[in-house]
N, C-alpha and C positions, 0 to 999 in steps of 0.2 A: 447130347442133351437137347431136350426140345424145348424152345423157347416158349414160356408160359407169354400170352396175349396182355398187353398193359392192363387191367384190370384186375385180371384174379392174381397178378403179381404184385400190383399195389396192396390190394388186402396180405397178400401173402407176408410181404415185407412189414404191415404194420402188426400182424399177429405176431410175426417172429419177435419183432420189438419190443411186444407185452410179455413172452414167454421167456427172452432170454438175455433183456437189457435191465439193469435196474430203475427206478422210477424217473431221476433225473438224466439218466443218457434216452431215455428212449422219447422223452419228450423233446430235445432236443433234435434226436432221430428224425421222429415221426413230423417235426415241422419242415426239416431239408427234404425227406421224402414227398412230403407234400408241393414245397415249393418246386421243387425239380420235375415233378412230374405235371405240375400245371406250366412252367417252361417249357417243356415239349412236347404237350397239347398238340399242336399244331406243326408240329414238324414234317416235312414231307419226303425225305430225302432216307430211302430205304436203306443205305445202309448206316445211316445215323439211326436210325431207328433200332436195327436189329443190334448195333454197338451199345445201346443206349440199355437196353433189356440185356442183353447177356451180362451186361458188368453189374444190372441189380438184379438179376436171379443168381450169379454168383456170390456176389455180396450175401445175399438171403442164406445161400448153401453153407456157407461159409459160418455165418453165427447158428445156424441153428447146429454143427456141428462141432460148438464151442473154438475152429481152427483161426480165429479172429484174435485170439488173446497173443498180444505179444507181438504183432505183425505189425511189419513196416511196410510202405507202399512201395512196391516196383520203380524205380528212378526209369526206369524206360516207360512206364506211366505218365510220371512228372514231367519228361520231357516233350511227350507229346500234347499236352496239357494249355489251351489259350491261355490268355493274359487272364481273361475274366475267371475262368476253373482254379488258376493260379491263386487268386485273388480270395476266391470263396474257401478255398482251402484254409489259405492264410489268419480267414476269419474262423471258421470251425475252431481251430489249432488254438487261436486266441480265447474262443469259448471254453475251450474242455479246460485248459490251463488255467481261467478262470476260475470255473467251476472247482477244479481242485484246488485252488488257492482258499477259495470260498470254503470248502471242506475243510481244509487244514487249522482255516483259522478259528472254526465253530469248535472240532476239536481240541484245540488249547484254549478256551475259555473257563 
Protein backbone atom coordinates (compact mmCIF):
# COMPACT_ATOMS: atom_id res chain seq x y z
CA UNK A 1 0.00 0.00 0.00
CA UNK A 2 1.40 3.44 -0.86
CA UNK A 3 1.00 6.02 1.48
CA UNK A 4 -1.17 8.81 0.23
CA UNK A 5 0.88 12.48 1.12
CA UNK A 6 -0.83 14.26 4.33
CA UNK A 7 -3.12 16.40 2.24
CA UNK A 8 -4.89 14.49 -0.35
CA UNK A 9 -5.45 11.98 2.82
CA UNK A 10 -6.99 14.69 4.99
CA UNK A 11 -9.53 15.53 2.25
CA UNK A 12 -9.68 11.88 1.56
CA UNK A 13 -10.65 11.09 5.15
CA UNK A 14 -13.04 14.02 5.43
CA UNK A 15 -15.00 12.95 2.10
CA UNK A 16 -15.08 9.36 3.48
CA UNK A 17 -16.87 10.93 6.54
CA UNK A 18 -19.68 12.72 4.50
CA UNK A 19 -20.12 9.48 2.48
CA UNK A 20 -20.22 7.03 5.02
CA UNK A 21 -20.73 8.38 8.68
CA UNK A 22 -24.10 9.76 9.69
CA UNK A 23 -24.43 13.60 10.25
CA UNK A 24 -23.58 13.44 14.05
CA UNK A 25 -20.55 10.95 13.90
CA UNK A 26 -18.89 12.65 11.24
CA UNK A 27 -18.96 16.03 12.76
CA UNK A 28 -17.51 14.73 15.60
CA UNK A 29 -15.10 12.85 13.20
CA UNK A 30 -14.25 15.60 11.16
CA UNK A 31 -13.16 17.84 14.31
CA UNK A 32 -10.64 14.99 15.79
CA UNK A 33 -9.35 14.73 12.32
CA UNK A 34 -8.88 18.22 12.14
CA UNK A 35 -7.40 18.70 15.50
CA UNK A 36 -4.83 15.72 15.01
CA UNK A 37 -3.71 16.69 12.04
CA UNK A 38 -2.95 20.23 12.97
CA UNK A 39 -0.96 18.36 16.18
CA UNK A 40 1.38 17.02 13.79
CA UNK A 41 1.81 19.94 11.59
CA UNK A 42 4.96 20.01 12.59
CA UNK A 43 6.26 16.77 13.44
CA UNK A 44 9.57 15.89 12.25
CA UNK A 45 10.56 12.54 13.15
CA UNK A 46 9.97 10.23 9.91
CA UNK A 47 8.98 7.42 11.38
CA UNK A 48 6.29 9.11 13.37
CA UNK A 49 5.16 10.43 10.42
CA UNK A 50 4.89 7.48 8.26
CA UNK A 51 3.06 5.75 11.68
CA UNK A 52 0.91 8.53 11.73
CA UNK A 53 -0.48 8.36 7.89
CA UNK A 54 -0.74 4.58 7.71
CA UNK A 55 -3.15 4.28 10.73
CA UNK A 56 -5.33 7.07 8.93
CA UNK A 57 -5.22 5.76 5.48
CA UNK A 58 -6.11 2.67 7.07
CA UNK A 59 -8.62 4.04 9.17
CA UNK A 60 -10.15 5.65 5.76
CA UNK A 61 -9.82 1.93 3.96
CA UNK A 62 -11.57 0.58 6.64
CA UNK A 63 -15.00 2.81 6.67
CA UNK A 64 -15.12 3.21 3.30
CA UNK A 65 -15.39 -0.58 3.10
CA UNK A 66 -18.10 -0.55 5.84
CA UNK A 67 -15.18 -3.26 7.91
CA UNK A 68 -15.49 -0.50 10.92
CA UNK A 69 -18.83 -1.73 12.03
CA UNK A 70 -18.64 -3.68 15.11
CA UNK A 71 -14.70 -3.42 15.63
CA UNK A 72 -12.97 -3.23 18.66
CA UNK A 73 -9.37 -1.83 18.93
CA UNK A 74 -6.29 -3.99 19.04
CA UNK A 75 -5.18 -4.10 22.87
CA UNK A 76 -1.68 -4.26 21.47
CA UNK A 77 -2.73 -0.87 20.11
CA UNK A 78 -3.84 0.37 23.62
CA UNK A 79 -0.80 -0.75 25.13
CA UNK A 80 1.41 1.08 23.01
CA UNK A 81 -0.67 4.05 23.56
CA UNK A 82 0.95 7.55 25.71
CA UNK A 83 -0.87 8.77 28.63
CA UNK A 84 -2.11 11.67 26.48
CA UNK A 85 -3.72 9.13 23.37
CA UNK A 86 -4.94 7.24 26.58
CA UNK A 87 -6.58 10.15 27.67
CA UNK A 88 -8.24 11.35 24.30
CA UNK A 89 -9.54 8.04 23.79
CA UNK A 90 -11.07 8.10 27.04
CA UNK A 91 -12.84 11.41 26.11
CA UNK A 92 -14.11 10.27 22.48
CA UNK A 93 -15.64 7.09 24.39
CA UNK A 94 -17.29 9.61 26.79
CA UNK A 95 -18.51 11.67 23.70
CA UNK A 96 -20.17 8.93 21.59
CA UNK A 97 -21.65 7.45 24.89
CA UNK A 98 -23.05 10.65 25.35
CA UNK A 99 -24.31 11.14 22.26
CA UNK A 100 -26.22 7.81 22.49
CA UNK A 101 -27.41 8.72 25.77
CA UNK A 102 -28.63 11.93 24.04
CA UNK A 103 -30.25 9.72 21.34
CA UNK A 104 -31.88 7.47 23.47
CA UNK A 105 -33.46 10.03 25.58
CA UNK A 106 -34.95 12.12 22.50
CA UNK A 107 -36.40 8.76 21.59
CA UNK A 108 -38.45 8.14 24.61
CA UNK A 109 -39.93 11.38 24.68
Amino acid sequence: MALLPPIPLYRRLLRTHRKHLPKEMRLLGDEYIKSEFRAHRNVENPVHIIGFLTEWQMYAQKLEGDLWLGEKIDSGKIDKMSDQQLGQLYELMQAIQKRDQDGDDEGTS
